[in-house]
C-alpha positions as CSV (number, residue, x, y, z in Angstrom):
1,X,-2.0,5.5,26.1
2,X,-0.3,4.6,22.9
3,X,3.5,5.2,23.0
4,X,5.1,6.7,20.2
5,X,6.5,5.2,16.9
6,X,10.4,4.8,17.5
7,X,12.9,6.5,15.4
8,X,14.0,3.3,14.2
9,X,10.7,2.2,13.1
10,X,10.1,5.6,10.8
11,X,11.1,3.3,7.9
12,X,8.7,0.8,8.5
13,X,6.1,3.1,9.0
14,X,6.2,4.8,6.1
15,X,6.4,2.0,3.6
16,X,4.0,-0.1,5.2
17,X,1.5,2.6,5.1
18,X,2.3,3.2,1.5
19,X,2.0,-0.4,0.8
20,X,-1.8,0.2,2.4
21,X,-2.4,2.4,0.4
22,X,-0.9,0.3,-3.1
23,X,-2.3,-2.6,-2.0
24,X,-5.7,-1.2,-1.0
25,X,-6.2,0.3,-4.4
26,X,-4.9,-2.3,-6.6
27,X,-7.5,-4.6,-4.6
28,X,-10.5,-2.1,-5.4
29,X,-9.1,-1.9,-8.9
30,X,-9.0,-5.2,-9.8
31,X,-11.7,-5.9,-7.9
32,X,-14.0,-3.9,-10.6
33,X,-12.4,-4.6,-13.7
34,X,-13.0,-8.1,-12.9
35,X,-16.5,-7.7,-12.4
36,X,-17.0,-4.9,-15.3
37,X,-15.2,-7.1,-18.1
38,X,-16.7,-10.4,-16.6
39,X,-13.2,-11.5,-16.3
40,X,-13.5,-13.9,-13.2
41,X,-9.6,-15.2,-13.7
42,X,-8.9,-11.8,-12.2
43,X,-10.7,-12.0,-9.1
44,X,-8.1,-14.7,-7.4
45,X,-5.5,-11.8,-8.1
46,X,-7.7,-8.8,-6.2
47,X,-8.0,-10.9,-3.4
48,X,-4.0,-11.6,-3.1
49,X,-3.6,-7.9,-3.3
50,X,-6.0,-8.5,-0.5
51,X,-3.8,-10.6,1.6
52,X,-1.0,-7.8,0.6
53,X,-3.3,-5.2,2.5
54,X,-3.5,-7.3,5.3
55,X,-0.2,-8.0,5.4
56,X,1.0,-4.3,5.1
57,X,-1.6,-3.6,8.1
58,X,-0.5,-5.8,10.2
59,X,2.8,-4.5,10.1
60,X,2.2,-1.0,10.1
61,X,0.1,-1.1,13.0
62,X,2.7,-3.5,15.1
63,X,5.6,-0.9,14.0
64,X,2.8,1.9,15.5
65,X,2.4,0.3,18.6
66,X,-1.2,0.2,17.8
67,X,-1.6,-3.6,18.8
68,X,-0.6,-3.1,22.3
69,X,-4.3,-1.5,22.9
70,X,-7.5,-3.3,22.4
71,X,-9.5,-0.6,21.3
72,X,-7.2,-0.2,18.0
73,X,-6.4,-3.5,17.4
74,X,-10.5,-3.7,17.3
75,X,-10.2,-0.8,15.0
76,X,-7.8,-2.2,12.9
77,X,-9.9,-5.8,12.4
78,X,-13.3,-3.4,12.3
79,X,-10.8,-1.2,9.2
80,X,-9.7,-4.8,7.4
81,X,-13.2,-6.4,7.4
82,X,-14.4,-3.3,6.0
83,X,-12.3,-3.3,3.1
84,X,-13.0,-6.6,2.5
85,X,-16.8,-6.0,2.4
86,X,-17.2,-2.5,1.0
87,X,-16.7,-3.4,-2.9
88,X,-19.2,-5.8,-2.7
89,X,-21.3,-3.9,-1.3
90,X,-21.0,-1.3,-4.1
91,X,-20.8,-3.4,-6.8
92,X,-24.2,-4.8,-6.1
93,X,-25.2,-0.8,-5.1
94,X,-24.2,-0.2,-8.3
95,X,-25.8,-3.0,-10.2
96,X,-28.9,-2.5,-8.5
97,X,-29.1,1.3,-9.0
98,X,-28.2,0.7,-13.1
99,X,-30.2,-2.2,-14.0
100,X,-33.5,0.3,-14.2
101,X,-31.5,2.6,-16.9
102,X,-31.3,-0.8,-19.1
103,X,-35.3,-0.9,-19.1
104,X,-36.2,2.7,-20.1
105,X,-36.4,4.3,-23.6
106,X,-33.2,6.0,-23.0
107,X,-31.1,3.1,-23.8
108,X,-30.8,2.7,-27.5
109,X,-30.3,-0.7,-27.0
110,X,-34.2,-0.5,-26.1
111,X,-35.2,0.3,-29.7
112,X,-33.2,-2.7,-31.1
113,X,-34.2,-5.9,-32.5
114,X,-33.0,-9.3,-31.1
């Protein structure tokens, strides 16, 4: 059984978990502005705020006692891989599922000239 946060790490709790939750977002964010404006400088900087989320994980789950069990420290790794996976994953969902909407009358672009 997991024993419970200590008063004295309420503190780091909290703003570990809302660095998780800054850092998580900024990474997603970055993550698809870099791919939607082909800016590929910005990539190196969504995968810092990557190491940030790893970071801020790390230490919120040590200041939760959650490393002390196997089964969540399993579900911590399981969480960070995840994360690190998941906007590929819908970037090329995305792609995949918009690339037949740039082939179909529809598109005005379709009409046009070269």
């Amino acid at each position: 059984m997991i024993e419970p946060v200590h008063l004295a790490n309420f503190f780091t709790v909290f703003f570990s978990a809302a660095m998780v939750i800054m850092t998580g977002a900024l990474y997603a964010l970055l993550f698809a502005y870099s791919r939607v404006k082909q800016m590929s400088r910005l990539m190196p900087l969504a995968y810092l705020a990557y190491l940030g989320l790893v970071v801020s994980t790390l230490t919120l789950a040590h200041a939760a006692n959650l490393l002390h069990s196997p089964f969540w420290t399993a579900i911590v790794g399981l969480m960070l891989i995840g994360y690190l996976l998941a906007p590929h994953g819908i970037w090329k969902l995305c792609v995949g599922t918009h690339a037949a909407e740039h082939n179909t009358p529809a598109n005005p672009k379709f009409f046009q000239q070269p």
